[in-house]
C-alpha positions in Angstrom: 13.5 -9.8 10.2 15.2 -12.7 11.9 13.6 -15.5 11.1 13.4 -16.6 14.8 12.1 -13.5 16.2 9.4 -13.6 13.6 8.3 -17.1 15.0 8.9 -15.7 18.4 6.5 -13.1 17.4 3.9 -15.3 15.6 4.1 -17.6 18.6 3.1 -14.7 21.5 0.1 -13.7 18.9 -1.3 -17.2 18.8 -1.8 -16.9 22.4 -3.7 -13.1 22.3 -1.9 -11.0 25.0 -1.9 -14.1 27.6 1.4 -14.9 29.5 3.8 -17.8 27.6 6.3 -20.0 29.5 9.8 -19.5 28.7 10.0 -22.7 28.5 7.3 -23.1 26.2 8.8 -21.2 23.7 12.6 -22.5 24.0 11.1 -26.0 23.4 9.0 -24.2 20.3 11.9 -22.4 19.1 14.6 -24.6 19.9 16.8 -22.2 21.3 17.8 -21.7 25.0 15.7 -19.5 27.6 18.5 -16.8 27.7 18.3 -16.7 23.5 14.5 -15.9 24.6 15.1 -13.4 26.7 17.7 -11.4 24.4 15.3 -11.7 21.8 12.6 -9.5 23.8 14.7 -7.5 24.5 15.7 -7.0 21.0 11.9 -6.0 20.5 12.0 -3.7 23.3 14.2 -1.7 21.0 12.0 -1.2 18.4 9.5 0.1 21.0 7.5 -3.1 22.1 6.5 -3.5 26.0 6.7 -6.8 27.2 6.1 -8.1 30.6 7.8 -10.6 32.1 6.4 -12.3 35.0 8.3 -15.2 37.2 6.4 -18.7 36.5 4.1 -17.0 34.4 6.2 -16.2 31.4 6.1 -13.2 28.8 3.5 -11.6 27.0 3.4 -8.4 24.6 1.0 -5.7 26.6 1.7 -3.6 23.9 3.2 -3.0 20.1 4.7 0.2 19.2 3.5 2.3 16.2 7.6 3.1 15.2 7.9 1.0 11.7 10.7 -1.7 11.7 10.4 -4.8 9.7 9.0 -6.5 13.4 6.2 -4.2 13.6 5.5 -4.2 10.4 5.5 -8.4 10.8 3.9 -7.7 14.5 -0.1 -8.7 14.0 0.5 -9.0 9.7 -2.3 -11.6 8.6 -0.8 -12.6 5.1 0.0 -15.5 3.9 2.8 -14.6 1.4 3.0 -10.4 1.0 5.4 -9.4 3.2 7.0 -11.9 4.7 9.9 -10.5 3.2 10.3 -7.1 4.8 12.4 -4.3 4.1 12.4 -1.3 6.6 14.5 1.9 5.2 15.0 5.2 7.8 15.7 7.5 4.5 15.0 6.4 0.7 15.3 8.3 -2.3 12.8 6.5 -3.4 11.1 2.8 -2.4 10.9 2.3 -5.8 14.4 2.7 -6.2 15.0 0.6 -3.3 12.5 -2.1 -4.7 14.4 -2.8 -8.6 17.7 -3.1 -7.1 16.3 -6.0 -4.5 13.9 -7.2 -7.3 17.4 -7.4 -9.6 18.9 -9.3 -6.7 16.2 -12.1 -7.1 14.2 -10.9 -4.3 11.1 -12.9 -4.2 7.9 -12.3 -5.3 5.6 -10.3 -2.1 8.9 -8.8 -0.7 7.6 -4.8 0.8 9.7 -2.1 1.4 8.7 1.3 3.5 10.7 3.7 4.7 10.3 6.4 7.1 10.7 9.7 4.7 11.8 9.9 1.1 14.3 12.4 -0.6 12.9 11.9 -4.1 9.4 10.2 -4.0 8.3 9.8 -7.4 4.8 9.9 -9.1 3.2 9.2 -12.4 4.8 11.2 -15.3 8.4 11.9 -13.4 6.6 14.0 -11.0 7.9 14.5 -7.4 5.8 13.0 -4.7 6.2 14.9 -1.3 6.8 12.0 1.5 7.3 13.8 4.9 8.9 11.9 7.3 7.0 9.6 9.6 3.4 11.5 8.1 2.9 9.1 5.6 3.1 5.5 4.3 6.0 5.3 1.6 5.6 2.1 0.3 6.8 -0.4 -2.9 5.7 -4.1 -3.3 7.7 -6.4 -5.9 5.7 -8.7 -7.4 6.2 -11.9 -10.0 3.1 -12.2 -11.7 2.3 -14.7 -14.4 0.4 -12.4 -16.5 2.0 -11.0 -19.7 3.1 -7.6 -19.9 -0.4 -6.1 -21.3 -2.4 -6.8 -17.8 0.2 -5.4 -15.6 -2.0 -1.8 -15.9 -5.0 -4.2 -13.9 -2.1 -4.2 -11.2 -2.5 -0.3 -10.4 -6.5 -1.0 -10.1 -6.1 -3.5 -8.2 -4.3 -1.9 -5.8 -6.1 1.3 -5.6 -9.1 -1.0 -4.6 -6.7 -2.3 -1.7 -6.3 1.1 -0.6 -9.5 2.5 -0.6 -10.9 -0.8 1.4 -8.3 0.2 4.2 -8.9 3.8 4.3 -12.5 3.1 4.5 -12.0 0.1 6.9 -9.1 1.6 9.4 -10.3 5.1 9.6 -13.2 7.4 9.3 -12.8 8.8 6.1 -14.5 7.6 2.7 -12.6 7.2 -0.2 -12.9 6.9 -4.1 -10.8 5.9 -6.7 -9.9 8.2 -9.7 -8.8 6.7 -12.7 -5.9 5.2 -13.1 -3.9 6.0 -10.2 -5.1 7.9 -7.4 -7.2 8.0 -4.3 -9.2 10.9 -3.4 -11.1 11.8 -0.1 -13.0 14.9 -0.1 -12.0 16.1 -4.0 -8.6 16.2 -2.7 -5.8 13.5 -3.5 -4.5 11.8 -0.6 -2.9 8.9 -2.3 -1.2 7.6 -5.4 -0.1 4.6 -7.0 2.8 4.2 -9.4 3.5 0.7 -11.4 6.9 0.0 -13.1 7.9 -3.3 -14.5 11.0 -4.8 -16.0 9.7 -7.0 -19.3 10.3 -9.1 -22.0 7.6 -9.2 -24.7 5.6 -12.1 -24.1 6.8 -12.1 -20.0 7.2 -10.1 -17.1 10.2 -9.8 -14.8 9.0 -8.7 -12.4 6.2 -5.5 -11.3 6.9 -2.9 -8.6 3.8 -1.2 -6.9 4.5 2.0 -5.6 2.4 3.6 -2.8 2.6 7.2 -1.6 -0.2 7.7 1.3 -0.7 11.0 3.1 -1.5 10.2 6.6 -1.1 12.4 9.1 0.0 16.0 7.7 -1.0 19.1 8.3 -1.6 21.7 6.3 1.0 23.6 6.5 3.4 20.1 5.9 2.0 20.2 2.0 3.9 22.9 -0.6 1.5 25.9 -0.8 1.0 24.8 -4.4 -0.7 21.5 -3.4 -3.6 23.7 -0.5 -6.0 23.1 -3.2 -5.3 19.8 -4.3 -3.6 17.6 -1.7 -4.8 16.4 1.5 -4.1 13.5 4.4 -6.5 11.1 6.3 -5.8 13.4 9.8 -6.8 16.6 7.9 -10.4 14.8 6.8 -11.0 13.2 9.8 -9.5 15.3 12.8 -7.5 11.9 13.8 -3.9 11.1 14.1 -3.8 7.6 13.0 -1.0 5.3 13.7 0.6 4.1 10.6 1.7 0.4 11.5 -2.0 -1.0 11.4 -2.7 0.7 8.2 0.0 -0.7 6.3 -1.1 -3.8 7.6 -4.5 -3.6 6.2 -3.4 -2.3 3.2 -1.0 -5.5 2.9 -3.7 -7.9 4.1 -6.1 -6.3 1.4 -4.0 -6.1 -1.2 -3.2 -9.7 -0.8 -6.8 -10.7 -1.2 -7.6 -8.8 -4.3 -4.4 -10.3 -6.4 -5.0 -13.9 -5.2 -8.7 -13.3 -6.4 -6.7 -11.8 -9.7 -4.9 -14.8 -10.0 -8.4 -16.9 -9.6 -10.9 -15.0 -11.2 -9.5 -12.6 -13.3 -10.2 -8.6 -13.7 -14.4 -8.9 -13.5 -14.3 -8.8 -9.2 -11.4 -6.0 -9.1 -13.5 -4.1 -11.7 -16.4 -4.1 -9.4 -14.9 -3.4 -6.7 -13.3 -0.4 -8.4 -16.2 0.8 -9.9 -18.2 0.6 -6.1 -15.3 3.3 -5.3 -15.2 4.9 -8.8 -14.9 9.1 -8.3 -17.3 10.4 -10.6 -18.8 7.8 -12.2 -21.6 9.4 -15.2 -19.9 12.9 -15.0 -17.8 14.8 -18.1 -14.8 15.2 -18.2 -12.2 15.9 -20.5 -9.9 13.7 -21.9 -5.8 14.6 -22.8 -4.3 12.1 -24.5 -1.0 12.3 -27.0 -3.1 13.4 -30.2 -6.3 14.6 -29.1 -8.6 16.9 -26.2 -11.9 16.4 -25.8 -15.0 16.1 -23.6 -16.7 12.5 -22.9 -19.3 11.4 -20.1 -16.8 9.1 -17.6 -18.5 5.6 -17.9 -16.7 3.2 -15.5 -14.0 1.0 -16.7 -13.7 -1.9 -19.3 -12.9 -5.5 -18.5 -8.8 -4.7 -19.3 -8.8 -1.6 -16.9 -9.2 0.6 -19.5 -11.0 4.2 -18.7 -14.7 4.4 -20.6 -15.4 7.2 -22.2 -18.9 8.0 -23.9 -19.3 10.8 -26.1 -22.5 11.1 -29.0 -20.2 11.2 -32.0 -18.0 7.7 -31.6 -20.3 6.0 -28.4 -18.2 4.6 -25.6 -14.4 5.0 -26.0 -11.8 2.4 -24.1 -8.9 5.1 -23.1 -6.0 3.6 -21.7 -3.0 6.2 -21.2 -4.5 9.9 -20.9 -4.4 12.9 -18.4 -8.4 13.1 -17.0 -9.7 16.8 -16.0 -13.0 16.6 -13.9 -14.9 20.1 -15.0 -14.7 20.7 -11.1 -11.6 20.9 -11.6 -11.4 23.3 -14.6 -13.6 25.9 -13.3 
């Protein structure tokens, strides 16, 4: 977003709703009244009402719930995630969108979203459904100064960011199901997918990926996924506007990786555990060279899935397809 409007927008925040001079703000902004007034109305095409009153001034009554990169920055409490804001109608996929900016030095925090993807991707090259303007299509590129090995502590991370807004901005109660995906009701209503461009001993740079179902309906899922897939409106009963919640999940997910950068996995590991789906339960385990059957302990320190089973005692797994036994039968 124009960096202007963006103060602009900061500026009529600071001041909650109340009316703001014109003046006040050309001598803030350093730009002329009549620059002031184009810019709101430059807002009011992205669906904002603003009031304008003589010798009061302007305020914002109201922000729209249509996603631009100024709603998106309308009301975003972050102090580096996002500020950077890419807004896309129709992706393939974010994630696509996200390594061609991240190869184009785009800095470290910078979010895309768009409206709908053709070709959403999830773990394991499978497609992820993202119906336009139901859901939060999402990618994050991140610069982190960890090496290579810890990046998989990025995907719990976020998943913890995610839950805390789903339980936070709506009614619904989450958990998290190791690695990748958030469940409400048995039913997976979000993933995550983590891709990174790396040297060795040093990381490029991380995208996040984040597919959120929001507000489908039934009928808006492939009859294969009834069983299997849900959205936040389906749980609840509630249509929930989409702006705020990517907020949250921004504002959260900020929180958790400066706490990363501070304290290191223990915090994010408790806080993923307090959300854990099916903590003490069996399940079976799929991994390149072996099935079996192991009680689901938590996670280790490195984000690595426990397993506990009487012959070999508690197993770190860290790449393997997980079957509940809900699931199987």
């Amino acid at each position: 977003m124009e960096p202007t409007r963006n103060r602009l927008i900061d500026l009529l925040e600071t001041y909650d709703h109340e009316y703001v001079s014109g003046q006040f703000l050309s001598e803030k902004l350093n730009i002329s009244r009549s620059a002031i007034w184009k810019h709101m109305k430059e807002l009011e095409k992205d669906g904002y009402f603003i009031e304008g009153v003589r010798r009061k001034g302007y305020r914002i009554v109201k922000s729209p719930d249509k996603v631009s990169e100024n709603t998106l920055h309308w009301g975003l409490k972050t102090n580096w995630l996002g500020k950077n804001m890419i807004h896309k109608t129709t992706a393939t996929s974010t994630q696509y969108v996200a390594h061609d900016a991240a190869r184009e030095n785009a800095e470290h925090g910078t979010v895309i979203v768009a409206d709908e993807q053709t070709k959403g991707k999830g773990r394991m090259a499978r497609v992820w459904h993202s119906t336009k303007h139901k859901g939060i299509w999402m990618s994050i590129i991140l610069r982190p100064p960890i090496l290579p090995a810890a990046a998989t502590q990025l995907t719990l991370l976020t998943a913890t960011a995610l839950a805390n807004a789903i339980a936070e901005g709506t009614t619904a109660t989450p958990a998290i199901k190791w690695p990748n995906d958030i469940m409400i009701n048995d039913k997976k209503t979000a993933g995550i997918l983590t891709e990174m461009q790396a040297e060795q001993d040093r990381i490029h740079y991380v995208i996040v990926g984040i597919g959120l179902n929001v507000n489908h309906t039934r009928i808006e899922f492939p009859e294969g996924l009834h069983q299997k897939a849900t959205s936040i409106k389906l749980e609840t009963g509630i249509e929930h506007p989409t702006v705020p919640l990517i907020q949250q999940i921004l504002q959260y997910f900020e929180h958790a990786y400066d706490q990363y950068m501070t304290a290191g996995f223990s915090p994010i590991k408790t806080k993923w555990e307090s959300y854990g789906y099916k903590i003490g339960e069996k399940i079976r385990i799929r991994t390149k060279h072996n099935v079996f059957e192991a009680i689901f302990s938590g996670v280790a320190e490195d984000g690595a899935l426990l397993a506990e089973t009487e012959a070999e005692g508690v197993q770190k797994i860290y790449s393997a397809e997980v079957e509940w036994f809900h699931e199987l039968y």
